[in-house]
C-alpha positions in Angstrom: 0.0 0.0 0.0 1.3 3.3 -1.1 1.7 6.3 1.8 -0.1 9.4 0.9 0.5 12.7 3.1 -2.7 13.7 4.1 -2.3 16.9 2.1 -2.7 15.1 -1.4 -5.6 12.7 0.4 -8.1 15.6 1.3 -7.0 17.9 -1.9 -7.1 14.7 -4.2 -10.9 13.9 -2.0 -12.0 17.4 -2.2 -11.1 17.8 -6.3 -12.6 14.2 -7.7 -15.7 13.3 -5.3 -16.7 10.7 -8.1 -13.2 10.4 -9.5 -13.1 6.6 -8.2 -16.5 6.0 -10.3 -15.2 7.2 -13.1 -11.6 5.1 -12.7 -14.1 2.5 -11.6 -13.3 0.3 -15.1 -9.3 0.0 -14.5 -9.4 -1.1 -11.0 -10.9 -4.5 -9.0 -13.6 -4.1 -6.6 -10.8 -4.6 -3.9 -8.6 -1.6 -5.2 -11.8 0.3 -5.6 -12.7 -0.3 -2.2 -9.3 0.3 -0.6 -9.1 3.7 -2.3 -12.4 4.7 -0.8 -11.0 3.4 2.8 -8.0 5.7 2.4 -10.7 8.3 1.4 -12.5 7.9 4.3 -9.6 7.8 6.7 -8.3 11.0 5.4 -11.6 12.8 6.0 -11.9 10.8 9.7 -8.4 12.3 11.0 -9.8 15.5 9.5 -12.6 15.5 12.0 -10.0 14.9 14.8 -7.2 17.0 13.9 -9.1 20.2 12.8 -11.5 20.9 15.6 -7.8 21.3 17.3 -6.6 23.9 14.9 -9.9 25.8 14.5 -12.0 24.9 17.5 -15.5 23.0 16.9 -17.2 24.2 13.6 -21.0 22.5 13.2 -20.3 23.6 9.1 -16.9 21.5 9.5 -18.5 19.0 10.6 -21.5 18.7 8.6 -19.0 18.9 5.7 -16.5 16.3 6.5 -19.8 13.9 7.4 -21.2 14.6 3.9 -17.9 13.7 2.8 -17.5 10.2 4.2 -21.2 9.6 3.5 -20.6 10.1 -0.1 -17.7 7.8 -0.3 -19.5 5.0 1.6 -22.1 5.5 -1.1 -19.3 4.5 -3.7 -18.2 1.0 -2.2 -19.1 -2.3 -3.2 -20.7 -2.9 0.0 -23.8 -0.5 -0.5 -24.8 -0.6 2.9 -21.9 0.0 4.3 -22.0 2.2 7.4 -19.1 4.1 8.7 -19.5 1.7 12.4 -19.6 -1.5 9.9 -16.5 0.4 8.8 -14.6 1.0 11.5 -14.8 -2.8 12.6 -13.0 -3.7 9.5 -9.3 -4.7 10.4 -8.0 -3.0 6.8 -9.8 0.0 7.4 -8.2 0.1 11.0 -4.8 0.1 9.4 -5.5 2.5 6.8 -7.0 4.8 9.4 -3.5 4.0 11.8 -1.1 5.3 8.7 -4.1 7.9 7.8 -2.8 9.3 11.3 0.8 9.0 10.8 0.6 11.0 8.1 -1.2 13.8 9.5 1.0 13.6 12.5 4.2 14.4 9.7 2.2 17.3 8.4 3.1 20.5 10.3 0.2 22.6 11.6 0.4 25.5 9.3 -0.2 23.0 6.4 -3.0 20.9 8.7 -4.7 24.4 9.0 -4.4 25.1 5.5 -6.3 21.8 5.0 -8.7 22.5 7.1 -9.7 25.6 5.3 -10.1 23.9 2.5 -12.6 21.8 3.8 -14.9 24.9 5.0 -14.7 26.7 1.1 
């Protein structure tokens, strides 16, 4: 599995909502699905890092929960929920690097990111 700084994770999310639909046709169900994972890990360490950063926003919030909803929507498993999610052991160690990441990113950049998720 390929490391991605959360930087590229959230501006890659944030740029091509239904870009894994549309790679959809060059990738297994698997790779799909793992993509979507990473996805939705990105977003998740989003909603624990930022609210340190900016304090609580409800329009963060909202946003980053829209977010993860949408990608849900685009795995194989249609209904998936994100507590189905979060009991599955490859999700778990997407979400543990997810963190890493973010953790390697310094807080001007983290803030930055944030932003991003508010415009």
């Amino acid at each position: 599995m390929v490391t991605r700084s959360l930087n590229r994770i959230l501006l890659s999310s944030l740029l091509m909502l239904s870009a894994h639909s549309a790679f959809a046709d060059n990738l297994t169900t698997a790779e799909s699905d793992e993509l979507i994972k990473e996805d939705i890990a990105a977003a998740q360490v989003l909603a624990t890092v930022c609210p340190k950063i900016m304090g609580q926003n409800a329009i963060f919030d909202k946003k980053i929960q829209q977010l993860s909803q949408s990608y849900l929507k685009n795995m194989s498993v249609k209904s998936m929920t994100l507590n189905q999610l979060n009991q599955d052991a490859e999700y778990q160690a997407i979400l543990k690097t997810a963190k890493a990441d973010a953790a390697e990113v310094n807080q001007d950049e983290q803030k930055s990111v944030c932003a991003e998720v508010l415009e």
